[in-house]
Each structure stands twice: as structure tokens, then as C-alpha cells.
C-alpha positions in Angstrom: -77.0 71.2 14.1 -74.2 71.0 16.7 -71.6 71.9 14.1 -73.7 74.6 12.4 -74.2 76.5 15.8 -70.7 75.9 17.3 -69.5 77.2 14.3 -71.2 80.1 14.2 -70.5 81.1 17.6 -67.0 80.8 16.6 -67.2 83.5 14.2 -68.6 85.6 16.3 -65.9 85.1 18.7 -62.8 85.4 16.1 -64.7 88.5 14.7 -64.4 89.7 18.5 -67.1 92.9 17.7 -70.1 91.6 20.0 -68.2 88.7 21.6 -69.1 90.3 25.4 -72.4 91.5 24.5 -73.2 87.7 23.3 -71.5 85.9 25.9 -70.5 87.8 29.0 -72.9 87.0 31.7 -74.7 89.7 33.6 -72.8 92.2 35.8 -69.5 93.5 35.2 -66.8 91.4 34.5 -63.2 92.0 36.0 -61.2 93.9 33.8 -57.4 93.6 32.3 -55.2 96.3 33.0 -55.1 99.4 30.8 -53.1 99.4 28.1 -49.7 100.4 29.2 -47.3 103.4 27.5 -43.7 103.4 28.0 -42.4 106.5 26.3 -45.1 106.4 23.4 -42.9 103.0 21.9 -44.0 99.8 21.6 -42.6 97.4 24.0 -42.1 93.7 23.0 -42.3 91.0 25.6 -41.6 87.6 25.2 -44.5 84.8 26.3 -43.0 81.1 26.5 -45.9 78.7 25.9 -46.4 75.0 24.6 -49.0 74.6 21.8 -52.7 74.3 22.6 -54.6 72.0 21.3 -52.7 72.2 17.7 -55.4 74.9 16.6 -53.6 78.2 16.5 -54.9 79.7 20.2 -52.0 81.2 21.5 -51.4 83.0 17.6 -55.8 83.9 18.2 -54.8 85.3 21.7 -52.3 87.3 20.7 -53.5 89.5 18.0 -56.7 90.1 20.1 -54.6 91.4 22.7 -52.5 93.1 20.4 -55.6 94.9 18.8 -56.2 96.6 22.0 -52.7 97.0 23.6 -50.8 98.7 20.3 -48.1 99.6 22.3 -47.3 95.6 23.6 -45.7 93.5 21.1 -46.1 89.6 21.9 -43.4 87.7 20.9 -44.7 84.0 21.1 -41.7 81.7 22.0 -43.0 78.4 21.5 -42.1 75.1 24.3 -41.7 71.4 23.9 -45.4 69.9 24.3 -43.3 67.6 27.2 -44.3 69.1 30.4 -40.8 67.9 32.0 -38.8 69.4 28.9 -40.5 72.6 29.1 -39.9 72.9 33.1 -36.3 72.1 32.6 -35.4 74.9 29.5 -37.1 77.4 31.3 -35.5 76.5 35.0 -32.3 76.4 32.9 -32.6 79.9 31.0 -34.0 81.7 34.4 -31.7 80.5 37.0 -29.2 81.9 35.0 -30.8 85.0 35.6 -32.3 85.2 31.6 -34.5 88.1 31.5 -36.4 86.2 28.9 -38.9 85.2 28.6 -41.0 87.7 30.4 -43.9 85.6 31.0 -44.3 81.8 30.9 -47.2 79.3 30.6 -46.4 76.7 33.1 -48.3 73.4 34.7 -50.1 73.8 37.9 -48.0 71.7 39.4 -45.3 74.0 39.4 -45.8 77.0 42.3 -44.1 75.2 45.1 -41.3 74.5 43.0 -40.7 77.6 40.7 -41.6 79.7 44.2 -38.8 78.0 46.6 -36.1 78.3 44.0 -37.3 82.1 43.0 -38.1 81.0 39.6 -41.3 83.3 39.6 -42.4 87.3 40.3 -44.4 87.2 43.7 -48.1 88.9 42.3 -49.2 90.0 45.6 -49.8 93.8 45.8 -49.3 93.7 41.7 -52.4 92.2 41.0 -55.5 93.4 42.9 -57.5 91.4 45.2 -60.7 92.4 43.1 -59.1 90.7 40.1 -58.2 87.7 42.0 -61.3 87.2 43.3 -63.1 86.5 39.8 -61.0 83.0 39.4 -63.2 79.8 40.1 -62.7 78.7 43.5 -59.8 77.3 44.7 -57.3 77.9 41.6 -55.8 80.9 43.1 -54.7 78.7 46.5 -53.3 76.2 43.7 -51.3 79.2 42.3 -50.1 80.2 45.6 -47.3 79.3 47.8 -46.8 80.0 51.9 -49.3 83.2 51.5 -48.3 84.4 48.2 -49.7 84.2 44.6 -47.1 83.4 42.1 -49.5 83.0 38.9 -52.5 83.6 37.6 -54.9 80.7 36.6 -54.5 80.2 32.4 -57.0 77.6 32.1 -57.6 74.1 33.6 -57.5 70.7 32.2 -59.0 67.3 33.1 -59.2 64.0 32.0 -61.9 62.1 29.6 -63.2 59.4 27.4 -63.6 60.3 23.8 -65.0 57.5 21.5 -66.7 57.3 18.1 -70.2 57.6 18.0 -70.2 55.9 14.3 -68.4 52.8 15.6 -70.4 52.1 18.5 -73.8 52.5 16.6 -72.7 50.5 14.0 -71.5 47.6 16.2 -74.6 48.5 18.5 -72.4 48.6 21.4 -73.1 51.3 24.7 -70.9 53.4 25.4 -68.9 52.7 28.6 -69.4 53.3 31.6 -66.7 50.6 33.2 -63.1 50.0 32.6 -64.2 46.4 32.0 -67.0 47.8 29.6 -64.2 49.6 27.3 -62.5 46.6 27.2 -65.2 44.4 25.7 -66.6 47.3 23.8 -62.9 47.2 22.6 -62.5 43.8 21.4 -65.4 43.6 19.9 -64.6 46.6 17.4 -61.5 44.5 17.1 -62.8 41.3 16.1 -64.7 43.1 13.3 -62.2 44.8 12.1 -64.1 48.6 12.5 -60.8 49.7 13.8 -57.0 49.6 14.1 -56.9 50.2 17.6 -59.1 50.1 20.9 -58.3 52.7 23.6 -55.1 55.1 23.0 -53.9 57.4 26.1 -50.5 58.6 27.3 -48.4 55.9 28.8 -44.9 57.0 28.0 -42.4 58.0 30.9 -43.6 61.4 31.5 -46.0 63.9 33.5 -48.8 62.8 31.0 -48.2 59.2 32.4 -48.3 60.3 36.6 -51.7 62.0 35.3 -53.4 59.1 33.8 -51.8 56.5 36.7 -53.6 59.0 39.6 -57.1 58.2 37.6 -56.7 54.5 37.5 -54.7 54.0 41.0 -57.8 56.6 43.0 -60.2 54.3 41.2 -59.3 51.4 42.5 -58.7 52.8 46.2 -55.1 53.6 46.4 -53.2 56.3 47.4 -49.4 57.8 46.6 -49.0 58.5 50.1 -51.3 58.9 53.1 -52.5 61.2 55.5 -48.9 61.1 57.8 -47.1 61.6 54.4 -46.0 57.7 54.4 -45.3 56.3 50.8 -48.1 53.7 50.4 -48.0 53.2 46.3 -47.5 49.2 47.4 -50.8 48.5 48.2 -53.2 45.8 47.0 -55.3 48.6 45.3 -52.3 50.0 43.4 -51.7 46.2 42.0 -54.9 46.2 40.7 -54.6 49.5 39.2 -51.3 48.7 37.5 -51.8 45.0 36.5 -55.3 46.5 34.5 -53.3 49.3 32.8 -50.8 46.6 31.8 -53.4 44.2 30.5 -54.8 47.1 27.9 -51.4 46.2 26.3 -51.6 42.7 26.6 -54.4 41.9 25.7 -54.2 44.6 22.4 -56.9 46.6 23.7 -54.2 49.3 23.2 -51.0 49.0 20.9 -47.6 48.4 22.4 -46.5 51.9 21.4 -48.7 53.1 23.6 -45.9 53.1 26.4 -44.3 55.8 24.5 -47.4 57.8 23.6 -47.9 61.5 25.1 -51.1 63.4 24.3 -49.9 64.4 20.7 -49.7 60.9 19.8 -52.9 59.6 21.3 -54.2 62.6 19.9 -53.4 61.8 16.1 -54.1 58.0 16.4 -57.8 59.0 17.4 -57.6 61.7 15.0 -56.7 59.6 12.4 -59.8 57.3 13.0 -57.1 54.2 14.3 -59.2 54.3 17.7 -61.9 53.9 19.0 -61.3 55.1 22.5 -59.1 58.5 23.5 -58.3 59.5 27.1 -57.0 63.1 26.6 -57.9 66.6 28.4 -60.7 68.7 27.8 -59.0 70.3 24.7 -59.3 67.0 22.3 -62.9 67.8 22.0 -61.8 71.2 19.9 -58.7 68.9 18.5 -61.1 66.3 17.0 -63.5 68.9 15.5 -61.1 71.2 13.4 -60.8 69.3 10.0 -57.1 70.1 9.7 -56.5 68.0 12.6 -59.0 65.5 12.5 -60.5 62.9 9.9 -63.8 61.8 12.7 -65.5 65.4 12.8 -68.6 65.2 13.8 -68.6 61.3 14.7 -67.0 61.8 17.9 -68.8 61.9 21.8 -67.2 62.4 24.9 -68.0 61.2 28.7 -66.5 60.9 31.8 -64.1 58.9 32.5 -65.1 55.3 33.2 -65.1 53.2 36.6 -63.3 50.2 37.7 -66.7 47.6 37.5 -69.1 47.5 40.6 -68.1 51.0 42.5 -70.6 52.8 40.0 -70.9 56.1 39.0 -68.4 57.8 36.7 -64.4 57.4 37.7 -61.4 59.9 38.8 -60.1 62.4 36.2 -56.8 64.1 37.1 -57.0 68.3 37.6 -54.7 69.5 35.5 -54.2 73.1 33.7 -51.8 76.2 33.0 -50.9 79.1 34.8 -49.3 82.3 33.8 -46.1 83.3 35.3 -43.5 86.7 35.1 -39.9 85.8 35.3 -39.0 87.5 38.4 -35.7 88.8 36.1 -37.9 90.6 33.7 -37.5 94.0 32.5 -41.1 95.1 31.8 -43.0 94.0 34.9 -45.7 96.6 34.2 -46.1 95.1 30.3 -46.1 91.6 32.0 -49.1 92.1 34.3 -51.0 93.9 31.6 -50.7 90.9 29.3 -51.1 88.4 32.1 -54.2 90.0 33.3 -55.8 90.7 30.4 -54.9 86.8 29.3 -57.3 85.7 32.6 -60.3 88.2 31.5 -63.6 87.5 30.9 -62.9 88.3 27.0 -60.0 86.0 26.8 -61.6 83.3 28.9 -64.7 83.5 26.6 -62.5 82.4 23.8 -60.6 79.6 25.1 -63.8 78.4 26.6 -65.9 78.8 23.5 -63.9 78.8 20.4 -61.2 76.0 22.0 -63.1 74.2 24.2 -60.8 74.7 27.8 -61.7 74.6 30.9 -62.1 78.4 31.8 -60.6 79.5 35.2 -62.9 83.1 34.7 -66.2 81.6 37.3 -68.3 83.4 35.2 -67.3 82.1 31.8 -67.4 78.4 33.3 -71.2 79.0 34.1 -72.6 81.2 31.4 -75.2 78.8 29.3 -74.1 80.5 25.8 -70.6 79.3 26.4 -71.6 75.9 27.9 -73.7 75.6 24.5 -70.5 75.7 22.6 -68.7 73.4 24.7 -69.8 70.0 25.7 -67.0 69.4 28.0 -68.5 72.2 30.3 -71.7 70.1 30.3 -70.1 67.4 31.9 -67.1 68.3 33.9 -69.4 68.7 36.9 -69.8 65.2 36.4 -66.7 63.3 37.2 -65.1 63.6 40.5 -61.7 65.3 40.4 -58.8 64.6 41.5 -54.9 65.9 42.6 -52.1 65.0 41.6 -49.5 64.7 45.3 -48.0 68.3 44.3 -48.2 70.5 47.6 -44.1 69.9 47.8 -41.4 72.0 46.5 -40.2 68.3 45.5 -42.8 67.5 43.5 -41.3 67.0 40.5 -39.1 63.9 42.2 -42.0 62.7 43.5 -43.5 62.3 39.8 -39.9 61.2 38.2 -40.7 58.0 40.6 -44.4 57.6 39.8 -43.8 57.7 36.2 -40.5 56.0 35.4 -41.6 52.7 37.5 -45.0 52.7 35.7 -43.7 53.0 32.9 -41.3 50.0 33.2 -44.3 48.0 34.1 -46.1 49.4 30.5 -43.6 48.2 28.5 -43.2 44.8 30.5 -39.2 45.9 31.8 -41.1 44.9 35.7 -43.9 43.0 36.8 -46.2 45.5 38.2 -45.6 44.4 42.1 -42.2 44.5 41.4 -43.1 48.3 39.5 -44.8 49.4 42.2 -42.2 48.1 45.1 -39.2 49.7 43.7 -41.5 53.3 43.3 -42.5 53.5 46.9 -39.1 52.5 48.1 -38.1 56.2 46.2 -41.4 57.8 46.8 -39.8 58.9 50.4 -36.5 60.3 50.0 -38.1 62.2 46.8 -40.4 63.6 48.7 -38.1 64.8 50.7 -35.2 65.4 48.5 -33.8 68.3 46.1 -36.8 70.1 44.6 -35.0 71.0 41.1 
């Protein structure tokens, strides 16, 4: 019934001729900019952006844009799926002063960063305050940096458990609300040979791996750094965060390789039916659905993420999510914000959230019941308690070279998690305060 329904909606959406009637919720929506003219020829601008979800969005996206901006030309320029690959091509081509590419999908980690350097256009004055103001609350501070907006809120991301519904029923196993519970849920599918692999997720040394860490390490009652700004990634609660994550390997839980997964290759495992547990964003669900991706449609649930045993409740899932920026060297501005804008709307929101299964940053789209129907994850993301990763530094992106690189050492058993976790905080400090590119 789910799939006939979610299915159908989809059509509707892809069709795009009563997609706001059905699913724009009452009042009048914010609006994209007008269609823009530039000597009655088309102009072409170039959007930079990783793939999403593996299930032709941006390509969808674009020709509904297209449809009703004839005189815009998208030129799709597509970026590494490796957040710190991306970030570095597109520091490289726009500090060289690159006029290209006009706009660029980048994490919401980036604003301090991209904004001290002059990596991005300033929006303020360029995009009204009205428009701004339709954005869930709080994302357009998280775009923002010392007063000013640099981007506009794509869509957001968070952190969850997938699992397979068929597995569990046929083992008669619950599904898991603990760490611990995932574990022995785990072994057990093991032991009967009902699967390859127990719990997949993204361990290799990369921003994937500083996003799945902050779930585990807030969890158990640790901390990056605290309230003074002191590096405190040492503590007794970070051991036991670390020395758990380790012991999925161990214990074969999760495969060895799993120290060089990122969220394509979690992704397929699960997709492939090798697992029985997935921690990925919100877009797996829409991944795990499409049967050119996926082999377990339709046997496939998804909760929060799980709890470290005793605290109860669900556990910490990482905010994560893209935003839209210009390239502050850019020759159609005007072109730029038209796409931009119209990229935020109600109308393209409605599609990411409905057909794709994002997280919408449109307020109204994250709250209308006919798109919640369509997407489970909406149903539960009010669930699990959210968290930040330490990003409100220009330096960030040192700060998460250290997380990531030490934890990753411990993965792959280079360190002994203490030692891991010793030799990170020891950095944390001076990268916090060092270079911020």
C-alpha cells in the first residue's frame, strides 16, 4: 500500500501540473524570482553539485526549472561525492578567481570558512528578507557568517538506522533501540547465516567519519571541546565511544572494510541485501526504494538512531545538509539568484521532500501531512535529538582533519583508541586556531 501511494504521489510530482495544488499547504508560499531576460538570449550558468541520492534529482530539478526559466540554461557540473574533495576543487578553481561555476552546492559546514576567505557572494540586500524568512528556523543563522547570509538552505540531512524488516521478522528479533541491542540483533542474523554483514556506516577517513563519531561520542557524554573552547576529546566518555565503534569491527558486527567505507559504499552493501543494519542520511530511504539502486525494496524500515544501553530514549543524529552558494566571481549574479531562489521554493522543496525523501529546509513543506505521507523520514525526524558538528570556526575544516584522521587510525586498529583519542586532542587546539583553508 505504501509503495502504491508513494508511487503515485511521485507521478504527480514529476508530472509537475497540480504538484502545488496537491501539496502546497495553505497560504501563499514564497516565491522564486521571475524569470530573468538578458537581451532576449539564453544565458547558461554553471551549478557545481555532488550526486543526490544516486536517483537523478539534480537532472529532475533542472528541467523543472528550465521549463519555466527558458531563458536560463543549467549546466550541471557534477562533484566528487567526498565532501573534503569537493571543498578543495572548488576552493582551488575560485581562489583563482574562476568565474565558474556560478553557483555551488556546498556542506553546511562551510559558511565560516568559504566567507573569511571570500569564497562566496554575500546575499544580503540580494535576497529579500520575506524570502528568507520562509526557511525552517535556524538554517539561515547556519548559513550566515558575522551578520551576513552567504547561502541559501538546499536541504538538510541527518543521521539513521535503516534495517530489514524481512530479516528481523524472520529471525523474530525487535528492532533496536540500543547500541548493545544492534549488536546482538547483529550476531544473531550472523550465526544464521540470513546475512553477509551486520551494521555498515561510514568509517573511512573523511567528513562522513567526523559525522558518525559526533553521534556515538554525544551519546556517551563527551564533548570535542567545552564551553571555554578547551579541547576535551580525552575524556572517559570519548573512550567508551571509540573502544564501541572499534569493537563493531572486532567483533564482525561490521566488516573490516568498513574503515574505508563512505556513504556510497554503505549505501550499496545495504542495497545489495549484504546488511542488515545501514546508518546513512535521510536520503537512503529514497536510495533503497528505487529498484535500480536497490535489491531490498519494500523490505526495508527506518528509526532513529539507537542509544548507548540504559540512558533511554532514541540517540544523537548529526545535522547535516547542503546549501546553495554564488561564486562571488560570477558573471550572471542576477541568473544566479533566480536559480538559487527558485531551487529553495516551495515547488522545488516539495520535490526533494516528496519524490526524494530530504529533509526540506522550506517550513511549510517539512510540515504539510501530504508530503509527510510520502516520506517516512519526516515522521520521525522530530524524534531524535540533533546534534552539531564543532563548525562555528573559520578553521573548521582542521578541526575535522583531526577528528577524523585519529578515528580513523583507531578503525583500522593503526592506535588503540586512548592512544587515538590522545594524539587528536593534543591537535584539536592549534587546529582550532590555525589556518582556515
Amino acid at each position: 500500500m505504501m509503495k502504491k501511494s508513494t508511487m503515485a504521489g511521485f507521478a504527480v510530482l514529476a508530472a509537475g501540473v497540480v504538484t502545488l495544488a496537491a501539496f502546497q499547504s495553505a497560504g501563499t508560499a514564497p516565491q522564486a524570482a521571475a524569470p530573468v531576460k538578458k537581451g532576449g538570449k539564453v544565458v547558461t550558468i554553471q551549478w557545481a553539485a555532488s550526486p543526490i541520492a544516486q536517483t537523478g534529482v539534480r537532472a529532475d530539478l533542472i528541467s523543472l526549472f528550465e521549463k519555466t526559466h527558458p531563458n536560463i540554461k543549467v549546466q550541471l557540473i557534477s562533484q566528487s561525492t567526498n565532501t573534503d574533495t569537493n571543498r578543495a576543487s572548488l576552493i582551488t578553481q575560485i581562489t583563482g578567481g574562476s568565474v565558474t561555476p556560478d553557483v555551488f552546492m556546498g556542506d553546511v559546514v562551510w559558511p565560516g570558512q568559504f566567507a573569511s576567505a571570500g569564497l562566496a557572494l554575500p546575499l544580503n540586500g540580494k535576497v529579500s528578507q520575506a524570502f528568507l524568512n520562509h526557511f525552517a528556523k535556524g538554517l539561515v543563522a547556519g548559513a550566515s557568517y558575522k551578520g551576513k547570509v552567504y547561502a541559501l538552505p538546499f536541504f538538510m540531512d541527518s543521521g539513521f538506522l535503516y534495517y530489514r524488516k524481512d530479516l528481523l521478522t524472520k529471525a523474530h528479533l525487535p528492532v533496536p533501540k540500543t547500541w548493545e541491542q544492534l549488536v546482538s540483533d547483529s550476531k544473531t542474523l550472523l550465526k544464521k547465516k540470513l546475512v553477509k554483514y551486520g551494521f555498515v556506516w561510514q568509517g573511512n577517513s573523511y567528513e562522513g567519519l567526523t559525522c558518525d563519531w559526533m553521534e556515538y561520542l554525544t551519546d556517551a557524554g563527551g564533548q570535542v571541546f567545552n564551553a571555554q573552547g578547551k579541547a576535551v576529546m580525552n575524556s572517559p566518555a570519548a573512550v567508551k565511544a571509540l573502544t564501541f565503534m572499534r569493537s563493531l569491527i572486532t567483533s564482525g558486527v561490521s566488516p573490516a572494510a568498513v574503515s574505508t567505507y563512505q556513504e556510497a559504499q554503505a549505501m550499496n552493501a545495504f542495497n545489495d541485501g549484504q546488511a542488515a543494519f545501514l546508518r546513512n542520511w535521510d536520503y537512503a530511504w529514497s536510495n533503497s526504494q528505487t529498484p535500480s539502486q536497490s535489491k531490498v525494496v519494500g523490505k526495508v524500515g527506518v528509526v532513529p538512531l539507537p542509544t548507548f544501553a540504559g540512558k533511554g530514549g532514541t540517540g544523537y543524529a548529526t545535522i547535516g545538509g547542503w546549501d546553495l552558494y554564488v561564486n562571488p566571481h560570477t558573471k550572471h549574479v542576477q541568473q544566479d539568484l533566480t536559480f538559487i531562489e527558485w531551487m529553495t521554493s516551495n515547488q522545488a522543496q516539495t520535490v526533494l521532500a516528496s519524490k526524494y525523501s530530504e529533509i526540506p529546509t522550506d517550513a511549510a513543506v517539512q510540515n504539510n501531512p501530504a508530503v509527510r505521507a510520502l516520506n517516512p523520514v519526516l515522521a520521525i525526524v522530530n524524534k531524535t535529538h540533533l546534534i552539531a558538528r564543532p563548525s562555528q570556526t573559520p578553521n573548521y575544516a582542521l578541526v575535522s582533519k583531526d577528528i577524523y584522521t585519529n578515528i580513523n587510525a583507531a578503525l583500522a586498529g593503526q592506535m588503540s583508541p586512548k592512544s587515538a583519542l590522545d594524539t587528536a586532542n593534543s591537535g584539536l587546539q592549534s587546529a582550532n586556531s590555525g589556518s582556515s583553508l
